[in-house]
DSSP file (Angstrom, degrees, kcal/mol; ACC not computed):
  #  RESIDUE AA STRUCTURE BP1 BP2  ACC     N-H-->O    O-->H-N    N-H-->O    O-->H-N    TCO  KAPPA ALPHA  PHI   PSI    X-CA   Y-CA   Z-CA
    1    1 A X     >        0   0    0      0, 0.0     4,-1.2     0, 0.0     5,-0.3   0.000 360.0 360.0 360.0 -39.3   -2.8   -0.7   51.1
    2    2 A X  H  >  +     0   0    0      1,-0.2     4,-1.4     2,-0.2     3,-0.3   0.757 360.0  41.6 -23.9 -56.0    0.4   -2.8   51.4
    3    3 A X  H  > S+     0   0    0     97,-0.5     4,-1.7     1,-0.2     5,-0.2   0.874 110.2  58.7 -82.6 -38.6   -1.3   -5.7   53.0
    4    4 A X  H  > S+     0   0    0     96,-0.3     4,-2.7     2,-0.2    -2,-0.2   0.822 106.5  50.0 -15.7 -54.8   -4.3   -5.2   50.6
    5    5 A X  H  X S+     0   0    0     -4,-1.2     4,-1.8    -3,-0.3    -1,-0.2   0.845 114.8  45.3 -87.9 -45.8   -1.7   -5.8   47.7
    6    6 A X  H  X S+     0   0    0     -4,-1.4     4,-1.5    -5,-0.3     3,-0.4   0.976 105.7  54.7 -72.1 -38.7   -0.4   -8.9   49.5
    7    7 A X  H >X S+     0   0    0     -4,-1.7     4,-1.2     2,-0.3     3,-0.5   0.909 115.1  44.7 -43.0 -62.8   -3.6  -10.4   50.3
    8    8 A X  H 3X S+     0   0    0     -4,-2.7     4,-3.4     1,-0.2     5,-0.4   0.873 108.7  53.7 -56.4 -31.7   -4.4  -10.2   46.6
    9    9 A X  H 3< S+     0   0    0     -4,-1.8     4,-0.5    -3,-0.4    -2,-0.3   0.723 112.6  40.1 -86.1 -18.9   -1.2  -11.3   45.5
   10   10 A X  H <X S+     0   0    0     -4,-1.5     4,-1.2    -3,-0.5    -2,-0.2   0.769 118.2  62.1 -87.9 -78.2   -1.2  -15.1   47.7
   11   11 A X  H  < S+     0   0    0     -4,-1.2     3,-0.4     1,-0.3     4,-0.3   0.424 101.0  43.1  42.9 -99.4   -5.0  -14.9   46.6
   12   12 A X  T >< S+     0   0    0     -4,-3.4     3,-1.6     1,-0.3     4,-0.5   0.945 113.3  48.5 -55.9 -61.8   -4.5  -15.0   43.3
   13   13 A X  G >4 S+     0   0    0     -4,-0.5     3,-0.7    -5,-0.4    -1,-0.3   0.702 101.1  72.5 -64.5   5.9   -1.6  -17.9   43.3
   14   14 A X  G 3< S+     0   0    0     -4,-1.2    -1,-0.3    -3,-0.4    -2,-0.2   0.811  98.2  42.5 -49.0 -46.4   -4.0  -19.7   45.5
   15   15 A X  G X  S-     0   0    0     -3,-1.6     3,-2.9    -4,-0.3    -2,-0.2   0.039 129.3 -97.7 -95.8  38.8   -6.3  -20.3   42.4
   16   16 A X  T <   -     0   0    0     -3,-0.7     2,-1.5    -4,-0.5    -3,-0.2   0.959  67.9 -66.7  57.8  61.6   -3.0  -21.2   40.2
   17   17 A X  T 3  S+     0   0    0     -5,-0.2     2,-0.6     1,-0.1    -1,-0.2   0.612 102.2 141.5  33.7   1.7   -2.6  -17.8   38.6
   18   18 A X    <   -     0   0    0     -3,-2.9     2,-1.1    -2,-1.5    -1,-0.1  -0.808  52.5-137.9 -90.6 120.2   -6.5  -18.7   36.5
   19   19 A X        -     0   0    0     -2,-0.6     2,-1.2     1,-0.1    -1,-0.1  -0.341  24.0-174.0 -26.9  34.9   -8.5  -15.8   36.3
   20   20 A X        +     0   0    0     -2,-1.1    -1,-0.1    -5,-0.1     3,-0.1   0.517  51.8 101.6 -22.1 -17.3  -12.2  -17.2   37.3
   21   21 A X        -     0   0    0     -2,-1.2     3,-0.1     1,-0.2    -2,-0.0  -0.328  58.1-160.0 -79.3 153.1  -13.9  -14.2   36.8
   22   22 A X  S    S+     0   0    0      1,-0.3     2,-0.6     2,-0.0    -1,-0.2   0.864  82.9  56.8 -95.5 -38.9  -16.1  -13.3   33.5
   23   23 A X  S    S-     0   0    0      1,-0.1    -1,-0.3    -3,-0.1    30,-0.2  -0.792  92.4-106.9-104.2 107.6  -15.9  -10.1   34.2
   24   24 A X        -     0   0    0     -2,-0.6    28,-0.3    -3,-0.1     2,-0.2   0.193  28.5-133.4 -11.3  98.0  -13.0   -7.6   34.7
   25   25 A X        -     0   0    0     26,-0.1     2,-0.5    24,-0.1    26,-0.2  -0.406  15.5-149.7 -49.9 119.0  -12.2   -6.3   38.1
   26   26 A X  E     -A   50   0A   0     24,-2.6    24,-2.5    -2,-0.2    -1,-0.0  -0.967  13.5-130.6-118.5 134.9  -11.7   -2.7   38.6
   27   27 A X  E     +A   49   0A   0     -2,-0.5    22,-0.3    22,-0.2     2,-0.2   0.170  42.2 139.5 -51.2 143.8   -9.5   -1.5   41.0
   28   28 A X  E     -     0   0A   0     20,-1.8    -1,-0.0    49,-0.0    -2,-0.0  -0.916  46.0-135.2 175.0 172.2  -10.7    1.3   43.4
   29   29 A X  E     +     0   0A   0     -2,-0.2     2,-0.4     2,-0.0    19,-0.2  -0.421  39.7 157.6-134.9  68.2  -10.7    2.7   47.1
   30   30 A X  E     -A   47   0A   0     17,-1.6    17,-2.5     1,-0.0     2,-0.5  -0.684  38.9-129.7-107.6 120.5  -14.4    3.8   47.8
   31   31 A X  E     -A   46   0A   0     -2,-0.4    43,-0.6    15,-0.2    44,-0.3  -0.573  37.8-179.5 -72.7 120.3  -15.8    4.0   51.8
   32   32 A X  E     -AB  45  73A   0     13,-3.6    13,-0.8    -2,-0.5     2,-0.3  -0.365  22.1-136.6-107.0-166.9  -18.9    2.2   51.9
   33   33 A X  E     + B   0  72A   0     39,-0.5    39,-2.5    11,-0.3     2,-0.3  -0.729  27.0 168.0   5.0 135.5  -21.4    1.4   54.6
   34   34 A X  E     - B   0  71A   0     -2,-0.3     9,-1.3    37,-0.2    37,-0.2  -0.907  22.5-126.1-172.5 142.9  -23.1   -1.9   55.4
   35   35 A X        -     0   0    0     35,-1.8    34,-0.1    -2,-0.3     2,-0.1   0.276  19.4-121.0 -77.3-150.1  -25.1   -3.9   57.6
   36   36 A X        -     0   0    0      5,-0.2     3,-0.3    32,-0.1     2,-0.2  -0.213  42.4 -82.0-121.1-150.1  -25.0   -7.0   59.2
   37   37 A X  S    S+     0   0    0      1,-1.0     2,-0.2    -2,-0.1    32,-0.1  -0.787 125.7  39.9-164.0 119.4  -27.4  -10.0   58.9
   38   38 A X  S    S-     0   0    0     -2,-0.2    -1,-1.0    30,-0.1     2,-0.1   0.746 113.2-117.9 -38.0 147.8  -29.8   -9.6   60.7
   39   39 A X        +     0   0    0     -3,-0.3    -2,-0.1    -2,-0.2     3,-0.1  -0.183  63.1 124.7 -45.4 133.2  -29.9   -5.6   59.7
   40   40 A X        +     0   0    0      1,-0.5    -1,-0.2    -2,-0.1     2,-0.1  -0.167  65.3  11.5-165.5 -62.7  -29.4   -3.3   62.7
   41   41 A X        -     0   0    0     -7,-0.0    -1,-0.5     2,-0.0     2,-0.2  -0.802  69.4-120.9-116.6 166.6  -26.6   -0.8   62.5
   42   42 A X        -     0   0    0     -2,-0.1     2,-0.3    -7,-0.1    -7,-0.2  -0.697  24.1-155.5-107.1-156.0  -24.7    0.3   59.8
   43   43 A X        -     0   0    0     -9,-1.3    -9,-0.1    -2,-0.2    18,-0.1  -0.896  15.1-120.1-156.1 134.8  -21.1    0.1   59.7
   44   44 A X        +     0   0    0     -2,-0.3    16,-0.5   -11,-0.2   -11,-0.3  -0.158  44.5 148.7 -49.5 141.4  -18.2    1.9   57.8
   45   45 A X  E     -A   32   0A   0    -13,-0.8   -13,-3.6    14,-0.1     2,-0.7  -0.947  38.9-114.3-145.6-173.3  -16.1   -0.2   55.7
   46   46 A X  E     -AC  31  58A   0     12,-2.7    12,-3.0   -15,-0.2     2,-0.4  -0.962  10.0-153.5-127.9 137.2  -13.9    0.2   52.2
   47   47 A X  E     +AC  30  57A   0    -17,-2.5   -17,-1.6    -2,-0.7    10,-0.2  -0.827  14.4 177.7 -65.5 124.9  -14.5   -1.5   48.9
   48   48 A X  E     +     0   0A   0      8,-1.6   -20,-1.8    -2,-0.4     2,-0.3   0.522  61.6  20.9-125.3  -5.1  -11.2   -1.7   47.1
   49   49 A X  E     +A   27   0A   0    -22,-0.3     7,-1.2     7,-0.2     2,-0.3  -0.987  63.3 178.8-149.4 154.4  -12.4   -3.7   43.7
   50   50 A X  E     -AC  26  55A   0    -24,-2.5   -24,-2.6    -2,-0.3     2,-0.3  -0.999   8.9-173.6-159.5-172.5  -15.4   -4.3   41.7
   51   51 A X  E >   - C   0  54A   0      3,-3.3     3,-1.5    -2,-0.3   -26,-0.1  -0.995  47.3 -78.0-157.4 164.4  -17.1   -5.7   38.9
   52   52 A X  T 3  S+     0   0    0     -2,-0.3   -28,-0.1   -28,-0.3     3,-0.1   0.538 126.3  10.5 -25.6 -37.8  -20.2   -6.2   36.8
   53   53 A X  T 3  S+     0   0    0    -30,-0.2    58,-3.9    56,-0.1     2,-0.3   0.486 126.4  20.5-127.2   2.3  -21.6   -8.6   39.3
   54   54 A X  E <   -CD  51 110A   0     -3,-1.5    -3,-3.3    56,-0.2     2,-0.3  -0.785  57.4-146.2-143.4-161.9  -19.6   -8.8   42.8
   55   55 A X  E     -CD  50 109A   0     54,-1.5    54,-2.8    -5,-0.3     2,-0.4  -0.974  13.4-127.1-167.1 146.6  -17.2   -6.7   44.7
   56   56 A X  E     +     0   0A   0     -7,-1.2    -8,-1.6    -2,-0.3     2,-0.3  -0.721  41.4 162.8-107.0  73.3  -14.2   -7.1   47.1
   57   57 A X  E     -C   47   0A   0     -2,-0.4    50,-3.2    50,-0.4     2,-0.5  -0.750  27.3-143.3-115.7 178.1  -14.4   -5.2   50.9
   58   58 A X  E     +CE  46 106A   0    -12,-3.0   -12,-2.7    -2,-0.3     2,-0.4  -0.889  22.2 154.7-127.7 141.3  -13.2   -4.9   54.0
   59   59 A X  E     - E   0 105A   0     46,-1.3    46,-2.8    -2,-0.5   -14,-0.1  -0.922  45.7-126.1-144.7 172.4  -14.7   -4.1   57.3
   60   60 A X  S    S+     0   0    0    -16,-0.5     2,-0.3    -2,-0.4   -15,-0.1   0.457  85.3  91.6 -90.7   1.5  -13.9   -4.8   61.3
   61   61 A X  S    S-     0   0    0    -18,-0.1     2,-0.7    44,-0.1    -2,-0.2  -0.688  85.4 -95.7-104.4 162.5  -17.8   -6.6   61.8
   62   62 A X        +     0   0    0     -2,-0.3     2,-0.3    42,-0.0    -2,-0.1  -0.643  43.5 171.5 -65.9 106.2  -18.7  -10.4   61.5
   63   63 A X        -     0   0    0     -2,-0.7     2,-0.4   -27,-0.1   -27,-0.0  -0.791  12.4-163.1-111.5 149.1  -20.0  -11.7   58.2
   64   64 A X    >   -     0   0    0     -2,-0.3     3,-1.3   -27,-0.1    28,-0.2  -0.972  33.9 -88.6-133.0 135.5  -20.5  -15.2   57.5
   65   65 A X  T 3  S+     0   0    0     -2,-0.4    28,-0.2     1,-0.3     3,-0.1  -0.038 111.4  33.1 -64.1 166.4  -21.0  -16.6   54.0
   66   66 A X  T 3  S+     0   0    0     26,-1.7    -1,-0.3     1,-0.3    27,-0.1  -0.301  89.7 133.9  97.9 -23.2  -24.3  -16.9   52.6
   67   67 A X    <   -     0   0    0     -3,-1.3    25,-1.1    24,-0.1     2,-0.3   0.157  48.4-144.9 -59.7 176.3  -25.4  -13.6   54.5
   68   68 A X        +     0   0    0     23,-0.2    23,-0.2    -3,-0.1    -1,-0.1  -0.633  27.4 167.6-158.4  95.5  -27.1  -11.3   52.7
   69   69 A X        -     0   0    0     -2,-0.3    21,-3.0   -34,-0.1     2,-0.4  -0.455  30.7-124.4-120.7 163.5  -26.3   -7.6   53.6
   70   70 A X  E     - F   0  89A   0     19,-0.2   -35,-1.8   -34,-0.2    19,-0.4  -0.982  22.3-157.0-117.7 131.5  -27.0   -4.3   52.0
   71   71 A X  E     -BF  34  88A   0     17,-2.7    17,-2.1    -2,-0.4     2,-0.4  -0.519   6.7-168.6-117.5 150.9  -24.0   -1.7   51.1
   72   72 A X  E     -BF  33  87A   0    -39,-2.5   -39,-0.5    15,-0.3     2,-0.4  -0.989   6.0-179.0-147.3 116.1  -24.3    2.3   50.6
   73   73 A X  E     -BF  32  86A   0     13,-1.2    13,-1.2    -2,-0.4     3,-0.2  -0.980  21.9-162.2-128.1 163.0  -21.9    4.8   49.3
   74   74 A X  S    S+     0   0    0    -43,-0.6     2,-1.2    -2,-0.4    -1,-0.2   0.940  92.6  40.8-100.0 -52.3  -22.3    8.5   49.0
   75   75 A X  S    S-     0   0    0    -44,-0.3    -1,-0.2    10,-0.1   -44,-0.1  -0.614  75.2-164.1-118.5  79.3  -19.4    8.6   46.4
   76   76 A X        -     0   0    0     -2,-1.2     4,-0.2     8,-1.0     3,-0.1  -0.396  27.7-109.0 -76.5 150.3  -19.1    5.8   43.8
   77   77 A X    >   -     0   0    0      1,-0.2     3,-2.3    -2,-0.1    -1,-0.1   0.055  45.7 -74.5 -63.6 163.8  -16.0    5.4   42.0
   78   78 A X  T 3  S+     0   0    0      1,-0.3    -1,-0.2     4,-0.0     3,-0.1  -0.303 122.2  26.1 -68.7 142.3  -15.5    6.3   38.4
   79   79 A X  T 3  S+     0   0    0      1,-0.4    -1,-0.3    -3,-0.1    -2,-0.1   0.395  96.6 120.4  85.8  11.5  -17.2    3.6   36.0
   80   80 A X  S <  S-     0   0    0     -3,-2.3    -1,-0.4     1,-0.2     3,-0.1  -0.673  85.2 -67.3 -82.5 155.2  -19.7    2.7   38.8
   81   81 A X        -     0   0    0      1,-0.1     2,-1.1    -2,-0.1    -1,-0.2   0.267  61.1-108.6 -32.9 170.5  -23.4    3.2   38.1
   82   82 A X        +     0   0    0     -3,-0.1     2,-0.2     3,-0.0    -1,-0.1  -0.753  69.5 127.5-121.9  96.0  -23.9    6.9   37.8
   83   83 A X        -     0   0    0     -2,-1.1     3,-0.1     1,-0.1    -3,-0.0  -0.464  63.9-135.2 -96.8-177.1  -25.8    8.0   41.0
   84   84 A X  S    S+     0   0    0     -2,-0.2    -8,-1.0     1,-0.2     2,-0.4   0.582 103.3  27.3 -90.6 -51.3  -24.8   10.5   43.0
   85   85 A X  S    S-     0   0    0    -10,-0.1     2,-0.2    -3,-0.1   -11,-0.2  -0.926  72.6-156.2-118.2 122.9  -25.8    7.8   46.2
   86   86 A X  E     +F   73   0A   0    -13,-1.2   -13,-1.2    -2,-0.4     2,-0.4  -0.488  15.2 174.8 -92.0 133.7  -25.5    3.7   45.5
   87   87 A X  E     +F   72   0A   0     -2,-0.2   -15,-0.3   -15,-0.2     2,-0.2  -0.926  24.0 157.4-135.9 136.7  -27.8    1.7   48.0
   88   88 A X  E     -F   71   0A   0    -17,-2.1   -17,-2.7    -2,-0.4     2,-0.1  -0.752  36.1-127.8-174.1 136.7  -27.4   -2.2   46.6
   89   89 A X  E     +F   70   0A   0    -19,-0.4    23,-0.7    -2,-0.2     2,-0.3  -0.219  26.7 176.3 -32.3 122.8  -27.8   -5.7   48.0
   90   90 A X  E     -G  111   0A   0    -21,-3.0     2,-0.3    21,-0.2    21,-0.2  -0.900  26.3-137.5-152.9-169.0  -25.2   -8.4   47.8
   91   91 A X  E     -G  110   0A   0     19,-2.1    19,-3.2    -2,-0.3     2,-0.6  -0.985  35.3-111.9-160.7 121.7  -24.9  -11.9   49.1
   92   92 A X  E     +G  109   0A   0    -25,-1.1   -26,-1.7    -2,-0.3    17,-0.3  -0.525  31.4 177.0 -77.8 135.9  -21.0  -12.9   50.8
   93   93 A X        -     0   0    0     15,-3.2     2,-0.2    -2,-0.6   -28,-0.2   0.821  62.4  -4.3 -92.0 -54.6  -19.6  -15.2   48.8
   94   94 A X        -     0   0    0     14,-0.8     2,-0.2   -29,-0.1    14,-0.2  -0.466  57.5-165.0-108.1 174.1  -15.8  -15.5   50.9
   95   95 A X        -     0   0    0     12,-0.2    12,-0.2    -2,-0.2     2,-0.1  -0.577   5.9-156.7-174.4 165.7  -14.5  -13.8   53.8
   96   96 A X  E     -H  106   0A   0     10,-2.3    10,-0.8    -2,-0.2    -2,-0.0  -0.842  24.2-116.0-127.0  73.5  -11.2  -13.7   54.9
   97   97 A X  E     -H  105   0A   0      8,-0.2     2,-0.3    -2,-0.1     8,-0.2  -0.022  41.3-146.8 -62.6 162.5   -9.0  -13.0   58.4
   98   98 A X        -     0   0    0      6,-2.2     2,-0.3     5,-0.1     3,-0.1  -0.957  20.3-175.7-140.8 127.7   -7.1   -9.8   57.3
   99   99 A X  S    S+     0   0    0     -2,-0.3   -92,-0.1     1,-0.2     3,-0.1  -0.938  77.0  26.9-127.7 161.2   -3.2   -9.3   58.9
  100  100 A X  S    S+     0   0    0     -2,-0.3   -97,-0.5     1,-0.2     2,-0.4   0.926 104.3 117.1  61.1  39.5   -1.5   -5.9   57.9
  101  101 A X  S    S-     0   0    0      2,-0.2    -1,-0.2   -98,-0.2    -3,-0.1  -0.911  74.2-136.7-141.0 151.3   -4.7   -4.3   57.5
  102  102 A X  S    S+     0   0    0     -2,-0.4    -1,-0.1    -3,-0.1     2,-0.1   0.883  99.1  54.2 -80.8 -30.6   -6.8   -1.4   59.0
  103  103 A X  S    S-     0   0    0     -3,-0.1    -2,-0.2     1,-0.1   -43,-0.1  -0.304  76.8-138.5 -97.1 161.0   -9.7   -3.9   58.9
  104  104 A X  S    S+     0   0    0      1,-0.2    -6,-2.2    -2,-0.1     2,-0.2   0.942  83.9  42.8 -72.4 -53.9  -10.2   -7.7   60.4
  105  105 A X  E     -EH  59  97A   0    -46,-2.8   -46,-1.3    -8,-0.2     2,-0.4  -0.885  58.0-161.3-116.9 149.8  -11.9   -9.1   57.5
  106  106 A X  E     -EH  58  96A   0    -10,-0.8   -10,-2.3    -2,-0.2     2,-0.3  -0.936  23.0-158.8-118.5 132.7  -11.7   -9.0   54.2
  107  107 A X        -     0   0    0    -50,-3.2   -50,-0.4    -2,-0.4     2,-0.4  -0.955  19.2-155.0-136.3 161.4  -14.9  -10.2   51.9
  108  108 A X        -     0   0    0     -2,-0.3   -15,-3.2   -14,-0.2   -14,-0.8  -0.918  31.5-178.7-105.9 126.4  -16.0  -11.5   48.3
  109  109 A X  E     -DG  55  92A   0    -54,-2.8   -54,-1.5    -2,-0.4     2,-0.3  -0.937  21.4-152.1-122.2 178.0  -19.6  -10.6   47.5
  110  110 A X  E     -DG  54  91A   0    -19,-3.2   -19,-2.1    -2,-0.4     2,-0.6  -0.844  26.5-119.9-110.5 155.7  -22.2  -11.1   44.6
  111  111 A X  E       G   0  90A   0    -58,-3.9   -21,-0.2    -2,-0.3    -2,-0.0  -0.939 360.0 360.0-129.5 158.5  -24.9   -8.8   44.0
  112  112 A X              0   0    0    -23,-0.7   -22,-0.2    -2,-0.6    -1,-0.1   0.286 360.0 360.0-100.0 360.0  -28.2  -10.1   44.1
């Protein structure tokens, strides 16, 4: 989580401490699933923020922006829609090589 924290924290002062976002980011550590693009397998990763319309994770496969992959969790974090299981669609916005991390990459999505 240490390298998570840093990652965020160069990040941020990358866009000159301005917030870009309309919407609040909440914090979390939820294990998702997600495909690739093209779909074929899925593959474990973690979500560690989101927010009314995008989301921040990380996983060890190759995404490239524009892709447009679909994410699953059995257990969404508090303030997430209230399913018991989340199936939802996004589109990468970023990605990110990831050093201090269990994962490779780090990615920005929207959802579509």
């Amino acid at each position: 989580m240490q390298g998570l924290s840093n990652f965020l924290v160069k990040r941020e002062k990358m866009h000159t401490d301005i917030e870009r976002r309309e919407n609040e980011r909440i914090s979390c550590e939820t294990p998702i699933l997600h495909n690739t693009s093209p779909p074929d397998f899925f593959y474990r990763g973690t979500m560690y923020n989101f927010s009314k319309e995008g989301l921040y994770f990380e996983s060890n496969e190759d995404l490239l922006q524009g892709d447009k992959i679909s994410i699953s969790m059995k257990k969404p974090p508090p303030h997430f829609i209230k399913k018991t299981h989340q199936y939802f669609d996004v589109k990468i916005i970023w990605c990110q090589e990831l050093q201090g991390s269990s994962y490779q990459v780090g990615y920005g999505a929207k959802l579509i």
